[in-house]
C-alpha positions in Angstrom: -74.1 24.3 92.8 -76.9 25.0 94.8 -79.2 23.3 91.6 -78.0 19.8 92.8 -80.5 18.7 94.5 -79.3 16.1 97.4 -80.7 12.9 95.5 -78.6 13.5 92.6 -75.4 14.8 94.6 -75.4 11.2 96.7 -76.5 9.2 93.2 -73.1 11.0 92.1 -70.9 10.3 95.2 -70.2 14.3 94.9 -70.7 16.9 98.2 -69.8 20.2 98.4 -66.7 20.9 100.4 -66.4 23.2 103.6 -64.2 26.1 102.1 -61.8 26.5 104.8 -60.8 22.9 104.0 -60.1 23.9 100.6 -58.0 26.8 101.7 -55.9 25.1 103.8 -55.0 22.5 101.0 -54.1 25.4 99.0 -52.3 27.7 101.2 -49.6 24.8 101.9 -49.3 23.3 98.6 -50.0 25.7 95.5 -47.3 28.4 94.9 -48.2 30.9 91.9 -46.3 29.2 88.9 -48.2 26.0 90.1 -49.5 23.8 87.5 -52.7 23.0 89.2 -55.5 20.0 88.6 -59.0 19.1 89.6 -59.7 15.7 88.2 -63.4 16.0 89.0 -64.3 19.8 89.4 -68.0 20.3 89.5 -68.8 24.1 89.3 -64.9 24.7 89.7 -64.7 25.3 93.5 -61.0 23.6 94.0 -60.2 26.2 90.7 -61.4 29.6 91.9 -59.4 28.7 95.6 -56.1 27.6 93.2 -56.9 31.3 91.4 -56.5 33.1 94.6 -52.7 31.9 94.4 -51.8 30.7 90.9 -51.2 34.1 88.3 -51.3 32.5 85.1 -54.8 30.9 84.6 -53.4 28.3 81.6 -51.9 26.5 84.8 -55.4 25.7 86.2 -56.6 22.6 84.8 -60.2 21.5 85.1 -62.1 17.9 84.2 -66.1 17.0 84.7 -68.2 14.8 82.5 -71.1 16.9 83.4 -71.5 19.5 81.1 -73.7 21.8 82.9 -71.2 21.9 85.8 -68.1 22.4 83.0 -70.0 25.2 81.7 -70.0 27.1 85.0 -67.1 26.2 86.1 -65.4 28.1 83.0 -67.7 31.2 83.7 -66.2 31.2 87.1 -62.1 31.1 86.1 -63.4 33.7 83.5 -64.7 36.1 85.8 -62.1 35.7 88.4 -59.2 36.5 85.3 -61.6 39.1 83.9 -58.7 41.4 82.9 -56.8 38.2 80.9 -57.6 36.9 77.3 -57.9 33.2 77.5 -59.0 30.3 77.0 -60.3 27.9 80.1 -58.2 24.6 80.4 -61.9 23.3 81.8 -63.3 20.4 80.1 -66.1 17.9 79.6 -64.4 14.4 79.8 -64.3 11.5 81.7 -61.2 11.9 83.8 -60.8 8.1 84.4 -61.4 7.2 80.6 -60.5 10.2 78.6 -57.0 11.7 80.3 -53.9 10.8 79.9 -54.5 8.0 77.2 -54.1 10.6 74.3 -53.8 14.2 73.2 -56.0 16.8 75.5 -55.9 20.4 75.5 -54.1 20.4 72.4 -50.9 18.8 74.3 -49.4 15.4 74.0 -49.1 12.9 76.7 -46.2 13.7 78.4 -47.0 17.7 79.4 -50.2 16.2 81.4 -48.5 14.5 83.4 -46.5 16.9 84.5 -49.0 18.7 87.0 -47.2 20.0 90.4 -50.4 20.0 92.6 -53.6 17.8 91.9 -56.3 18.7 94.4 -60.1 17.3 94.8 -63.0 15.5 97.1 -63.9 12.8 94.0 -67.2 10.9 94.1 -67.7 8.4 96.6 -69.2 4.7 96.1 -70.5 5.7 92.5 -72.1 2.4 90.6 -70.5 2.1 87.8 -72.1 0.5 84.5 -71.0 -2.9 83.2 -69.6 -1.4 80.4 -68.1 1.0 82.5 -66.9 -1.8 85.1 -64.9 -4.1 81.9 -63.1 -1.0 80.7 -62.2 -0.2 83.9 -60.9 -3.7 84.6 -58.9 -2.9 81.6 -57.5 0.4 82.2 -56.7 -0.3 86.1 -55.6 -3.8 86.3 -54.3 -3.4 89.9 -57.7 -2.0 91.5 -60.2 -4.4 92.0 -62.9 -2.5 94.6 -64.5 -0.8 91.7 -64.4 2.1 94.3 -64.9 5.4 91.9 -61.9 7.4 94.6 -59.4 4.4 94.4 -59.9 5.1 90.4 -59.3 8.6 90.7 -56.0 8.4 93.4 -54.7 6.0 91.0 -55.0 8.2 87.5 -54.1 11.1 89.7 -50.8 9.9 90.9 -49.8 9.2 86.9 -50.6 12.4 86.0 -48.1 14.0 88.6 -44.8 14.9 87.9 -42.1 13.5 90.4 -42.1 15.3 93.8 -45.7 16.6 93.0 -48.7 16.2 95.4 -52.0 15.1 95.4 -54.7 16.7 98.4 -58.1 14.2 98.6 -60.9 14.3 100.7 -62.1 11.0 101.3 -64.1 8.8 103.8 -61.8 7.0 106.7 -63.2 3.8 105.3 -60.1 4.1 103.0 -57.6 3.8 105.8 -58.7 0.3 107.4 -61.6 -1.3 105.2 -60.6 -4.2 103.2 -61.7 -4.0 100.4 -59.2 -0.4 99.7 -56.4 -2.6 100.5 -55.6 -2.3 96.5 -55.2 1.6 96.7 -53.6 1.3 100.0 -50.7 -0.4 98.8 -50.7 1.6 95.5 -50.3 4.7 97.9 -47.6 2.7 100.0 -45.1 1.9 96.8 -45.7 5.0 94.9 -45.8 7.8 97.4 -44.4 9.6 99.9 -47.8 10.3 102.4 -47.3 13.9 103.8 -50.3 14.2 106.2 -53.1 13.0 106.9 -55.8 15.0 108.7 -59.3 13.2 110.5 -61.7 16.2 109.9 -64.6 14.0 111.3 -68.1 14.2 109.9 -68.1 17.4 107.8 -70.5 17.0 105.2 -74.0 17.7 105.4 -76.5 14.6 105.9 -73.2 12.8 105.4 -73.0 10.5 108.2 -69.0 9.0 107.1 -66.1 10.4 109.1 -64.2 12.1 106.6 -60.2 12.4 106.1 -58.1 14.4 103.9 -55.1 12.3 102.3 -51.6 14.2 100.9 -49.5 12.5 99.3 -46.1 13.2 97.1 -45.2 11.2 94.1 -42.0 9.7 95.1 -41.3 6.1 95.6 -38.3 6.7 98.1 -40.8 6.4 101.3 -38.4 4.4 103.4 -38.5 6.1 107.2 -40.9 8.6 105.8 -42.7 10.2 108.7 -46.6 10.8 108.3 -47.8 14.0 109.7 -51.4 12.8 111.3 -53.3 15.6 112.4 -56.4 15.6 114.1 -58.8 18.7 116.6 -56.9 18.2 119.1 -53.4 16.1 118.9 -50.5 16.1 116.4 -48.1 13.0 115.4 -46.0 11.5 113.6 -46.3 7.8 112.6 -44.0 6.1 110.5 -45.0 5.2 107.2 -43.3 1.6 106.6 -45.3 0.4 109.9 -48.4 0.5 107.7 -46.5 -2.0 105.0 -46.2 -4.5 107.7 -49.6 -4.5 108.5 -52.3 -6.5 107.6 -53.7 -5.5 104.7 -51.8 -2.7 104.2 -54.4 -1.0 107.0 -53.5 3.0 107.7 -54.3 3.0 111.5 -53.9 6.7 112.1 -55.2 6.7 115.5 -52.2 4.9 116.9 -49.5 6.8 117.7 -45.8 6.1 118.7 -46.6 4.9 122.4 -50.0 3.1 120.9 -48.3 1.6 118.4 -45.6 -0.2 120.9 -48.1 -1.4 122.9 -50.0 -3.4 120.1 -46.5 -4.3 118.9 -46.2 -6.3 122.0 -49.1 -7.6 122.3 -48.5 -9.1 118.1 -44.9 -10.6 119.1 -46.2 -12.5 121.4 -46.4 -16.3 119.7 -50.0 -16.2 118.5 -52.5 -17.5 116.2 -55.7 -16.2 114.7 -59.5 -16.7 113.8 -58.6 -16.7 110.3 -59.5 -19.7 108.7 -60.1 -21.7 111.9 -63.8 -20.9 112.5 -67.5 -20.8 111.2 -69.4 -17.5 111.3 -73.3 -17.0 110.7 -75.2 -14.0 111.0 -78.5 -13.1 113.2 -82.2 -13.8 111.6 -83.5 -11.5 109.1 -87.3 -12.7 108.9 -88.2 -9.6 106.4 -91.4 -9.6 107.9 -91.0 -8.9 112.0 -94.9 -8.5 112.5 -95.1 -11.8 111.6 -92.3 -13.8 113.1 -91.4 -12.0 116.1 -93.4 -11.4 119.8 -92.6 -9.5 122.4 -94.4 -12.3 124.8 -93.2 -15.7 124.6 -96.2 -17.8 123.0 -96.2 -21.3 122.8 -94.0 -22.7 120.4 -91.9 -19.2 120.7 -88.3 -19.5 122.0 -86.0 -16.0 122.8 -83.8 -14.5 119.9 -81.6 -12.0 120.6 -80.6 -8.3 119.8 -77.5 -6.6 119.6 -77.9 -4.2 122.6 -78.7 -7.2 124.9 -75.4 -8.9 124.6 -73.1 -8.2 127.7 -69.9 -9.2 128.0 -69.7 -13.2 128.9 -73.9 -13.2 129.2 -76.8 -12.3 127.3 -79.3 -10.1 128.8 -82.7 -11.0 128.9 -84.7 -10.9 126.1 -87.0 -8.8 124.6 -88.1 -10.6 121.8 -89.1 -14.1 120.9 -89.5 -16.3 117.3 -91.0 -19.0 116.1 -88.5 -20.4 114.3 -89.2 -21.8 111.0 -86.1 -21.0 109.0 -87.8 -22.0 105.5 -90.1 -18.9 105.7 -87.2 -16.1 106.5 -85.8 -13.7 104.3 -82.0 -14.2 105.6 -81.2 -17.7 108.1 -77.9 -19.1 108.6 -77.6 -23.3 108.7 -79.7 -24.1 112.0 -76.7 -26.3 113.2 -75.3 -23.0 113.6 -76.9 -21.6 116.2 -77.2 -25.1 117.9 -73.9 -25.7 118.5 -72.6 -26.9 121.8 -70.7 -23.1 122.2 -70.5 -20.6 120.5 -69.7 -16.9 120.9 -72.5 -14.0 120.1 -71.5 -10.1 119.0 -72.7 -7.1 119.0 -72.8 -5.8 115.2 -73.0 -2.2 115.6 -70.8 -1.2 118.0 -67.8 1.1 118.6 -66.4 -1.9 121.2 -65.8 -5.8 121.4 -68.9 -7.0 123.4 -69.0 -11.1 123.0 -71.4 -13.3 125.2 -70.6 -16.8 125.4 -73.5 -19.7 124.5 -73.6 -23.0 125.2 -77.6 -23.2 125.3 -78.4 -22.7 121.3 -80.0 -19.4 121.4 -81.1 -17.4 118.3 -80.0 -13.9 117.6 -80.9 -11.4 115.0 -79.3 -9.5 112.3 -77.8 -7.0 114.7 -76.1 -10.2 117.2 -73.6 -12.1 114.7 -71.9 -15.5 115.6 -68.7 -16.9 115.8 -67.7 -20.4 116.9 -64.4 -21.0 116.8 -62.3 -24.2 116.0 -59.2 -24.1 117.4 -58.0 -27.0 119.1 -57.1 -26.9 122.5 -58.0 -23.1 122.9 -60.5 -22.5 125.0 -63.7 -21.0 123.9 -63.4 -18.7 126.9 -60.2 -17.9 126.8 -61.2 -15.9 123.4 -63.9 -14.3 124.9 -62.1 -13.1 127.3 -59.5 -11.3 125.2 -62.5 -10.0 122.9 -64.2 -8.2 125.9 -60.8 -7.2 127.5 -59.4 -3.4 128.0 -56.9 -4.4 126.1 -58.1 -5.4 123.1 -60.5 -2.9 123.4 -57.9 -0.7 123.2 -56.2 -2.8 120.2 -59.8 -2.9 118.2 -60.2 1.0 118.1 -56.9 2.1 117.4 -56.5 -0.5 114.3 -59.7 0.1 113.3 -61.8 2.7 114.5 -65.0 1.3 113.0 -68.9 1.6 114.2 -68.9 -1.3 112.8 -67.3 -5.2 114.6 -66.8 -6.6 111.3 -65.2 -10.7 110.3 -62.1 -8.9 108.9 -61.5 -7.1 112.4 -62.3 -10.2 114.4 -59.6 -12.7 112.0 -56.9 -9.7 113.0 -57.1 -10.1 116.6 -54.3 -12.2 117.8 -54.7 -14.6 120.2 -51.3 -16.1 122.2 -50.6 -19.5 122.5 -50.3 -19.7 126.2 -49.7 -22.8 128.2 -52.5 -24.8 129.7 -51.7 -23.5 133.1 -52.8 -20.5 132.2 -55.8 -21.0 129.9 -57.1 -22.6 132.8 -56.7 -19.7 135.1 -58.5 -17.9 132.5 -61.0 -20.1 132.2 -62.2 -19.9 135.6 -62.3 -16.6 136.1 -64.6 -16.9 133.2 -66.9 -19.2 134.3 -67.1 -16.8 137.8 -68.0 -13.9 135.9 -70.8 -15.8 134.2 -71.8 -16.9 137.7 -72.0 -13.7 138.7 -69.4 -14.2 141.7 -66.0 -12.9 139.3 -64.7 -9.7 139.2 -63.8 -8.5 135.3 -61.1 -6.5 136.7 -58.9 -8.9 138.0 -59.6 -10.9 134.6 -58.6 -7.8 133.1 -55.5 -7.2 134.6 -54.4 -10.5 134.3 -54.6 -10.6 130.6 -52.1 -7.5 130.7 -49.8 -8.9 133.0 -49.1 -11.7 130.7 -48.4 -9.6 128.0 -45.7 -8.3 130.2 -47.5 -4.3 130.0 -46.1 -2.1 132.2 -47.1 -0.4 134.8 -47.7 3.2 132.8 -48.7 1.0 129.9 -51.4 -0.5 132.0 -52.9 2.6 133.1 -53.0 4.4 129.6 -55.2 1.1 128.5 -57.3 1.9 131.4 -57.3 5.8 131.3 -58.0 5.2 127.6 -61.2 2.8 128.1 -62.6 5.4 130.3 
């Protein structure tokens, strides 16, 4: 293990896993007549923690197409069964090509997939050939990401027998991204999801929060009750909630009394971004030196940064451009960041921070644009919901991203009030950007005609904190 160099373990997807998450895997799911699986074992650390439980060691099952790694892996079940005469069920294949599709370890189809427990951290964001990509088209018709875990969830759950389980480690981005909506609703209609534990950033120079996913192979999930564990708080959170959502996303951090908030904040007669607005992202000159000043020149004009949009305003700027959109690496259409409004956001951010325009200012790659086209909804009235407690509140327990991303944005509903009170809203606005309002009053109106109560209100505001 400790050969892998870093390069090659990221080129790879594959990092070694903390061993007391391994044993806890084991301890609650492997019994010693298990028939036990790592689909991607490296030097066989998943198989020396199912060896501490399992007797007989024809039960532990091993696949890697790298050879070196195969090779020590078997040394390892060897020594660790020193007193038995066997033969290591560890071998050099292609898990997502090579199992399952015809006879391996001397045994026919049907006795691999028959495995009680199937238990691994598979590669992460691995580019796949273009050979590689068309047979994989092929073989997995309903996974379309080309993410290498969604791959290995999906031969994993056919190789189980009925009842069994599958342990993963895997980065959160599985739970709410969009693009794992495929293996989310694979997961959703095949499985029965036991637990799922947020173990936070646990790898090494690893910078992805980190979950791990159990899951049993049984398609009778109906009121199935999802154990979510996490340092300091356990819940339960109903499993057919996450077919309803958008997506399919998993939003873990929402609990019962979360969830029933956001619930009735959704029934609420709404509509959506989705399809009713243009989006552009910030300037990416590709050469700053050259484009950017830090005085404004003649013929220079401000462009903005992420961390100088404020809710409603824009601070002032640091920076200024000349801009000549022919000469940059990355520009959106120039009527787009002319328009008579529009509304500016931060990128990279943990929070909903939009700043309303209506004098054509630039931004860069780290201040994206929206300007929506809704008619009859107020421009302000969105930005108002955006920067709210509420949907604060709304943003990070759906999605608990570092990142505001389109996808996010399009979910956030936005009720069709009357014009009474968009207008009321709308003024409040136009205070705050005057510097005379007060947010909270904003803030508290926006709950109070979403009917929140009382206790309701102040867990938004303990929350926000």
């Amino acid at each position: 293990q400790s050969l892998l160099i870093e390069g090659q373990k990221s080129q790879s997807g594959s990092y070694y896993t903390p061993s007391n998450i391994v044993d806890k895997v084991i301890a609650e799911y492997v019994k010693k007549d298990s028939k036990v699986l790592d689909p991607c074992c490296g030097t066989g650390q998943f198989l020396l923690a199912f060896s501490d439980v399992v007797e007989n060691p024809s039960n532990i099952y091993g696949i890697d197409f790298d050879q070196v790694a195969v090779r020590i892996a078997r040394l390892n079940i060897l020594i660790r069964f020193k007193n038995k005469d066997f033969a290591p069920n560890i071998v050099c294949k292609n898990t997502l090509f090579d199992i399952g599709n015809y006879d391996l370890f001397s045994l026919n189809d049907e006795n691999i997939r028959d495995f009680d427990v199937i238990a691994t951290n598979p590669p992460w964001g691995v580019h796949f050939s273009k050979a590689d990509s068309e047979k994989l088209k092929k073989l997995y018709p309903t996974i379309s990401s080309f993410e290498s875990f969604s791959y290995f969830l999906k031969k994993s759950i056919d190789l189980l027998r009925e009842n069994g389980v599958i342990s993963f480690i895997l980065p959160e981005s599985i739970l709410n991204v969009k693009t794992h909506k495929d293996i989310r609703e694979i997961i959703l209609k095949n499985t029965r999801i036991e637990k799922i534990a947020y173990l936070n950033r646990v790898f090494k120079n690893v910078f992805t929060p980190v979950i791990r996913l159990d899951l049993r192979k049984n398609k009778q999930s109906k009121n199935n009750k999802v154990k979510i564990e996490k340092e300091n708080e356990e819940y339960e959170v109903e499993q057919d909630r996450w077919l309803n959502n958008q997506d399919f996303i998993f939003d873990i951090h929402a609990n019962s009394f979360d969830a029933e908030i956001i619930n009735k904040v959704y029934k609420t007669r709404n509509t959506t971004l989705e399809n009713k607005a243009d989006w552009a992202l910030g300037i990416v000159t590709g050469n700053n030196k050259n484009f950017i000043s830090d005085k404004q020149e003649i013929g220079f004009e401000p462009v903005y940064k992420g961390k100088e949009v404020e809710k409603f305003i824009l601070d002032s700027p640091s920076n200024f451009i000349k801009f000549t959109p022919e000469k940059f690496q990355q520009v959106a259409p120039t009527e787009k960041y002319r328009t008579k409004e529009k509304l500016i956001y931060r990128f990279i951010s943990k929070y909903l921070v939009f700043a309303y325009d209506d004098k054509q200012q630039l931004t860069l790659n780290s201040a994206n644009i929206v300007i929506p086209k809704i008619p009859e909804y107020p421009i302000k009235v969105i930005a108002a919901l955006l920067n709210s407690s509420l949907y604060q509140f709304i943003f990070q327990k759906k999605f608990s991203s570092i990142k505001v991303l389109r996808s996010h944005i399009e979910q956030m509903p936005l009720p069709l009030w009357n014009k009474k009170t968009f207008s009321e809203i709308v003024k409040m606005v136009d205070e705050i950007i005057g510097n005379k309002g007060d947010f909270e009053e904003l803030d508290n109106y926006i709950m109070e005609k979403f009917n929140l109560s009382s206790k309701e209100k102040s867990y938004i505001k303990e929350f926000n904190k």
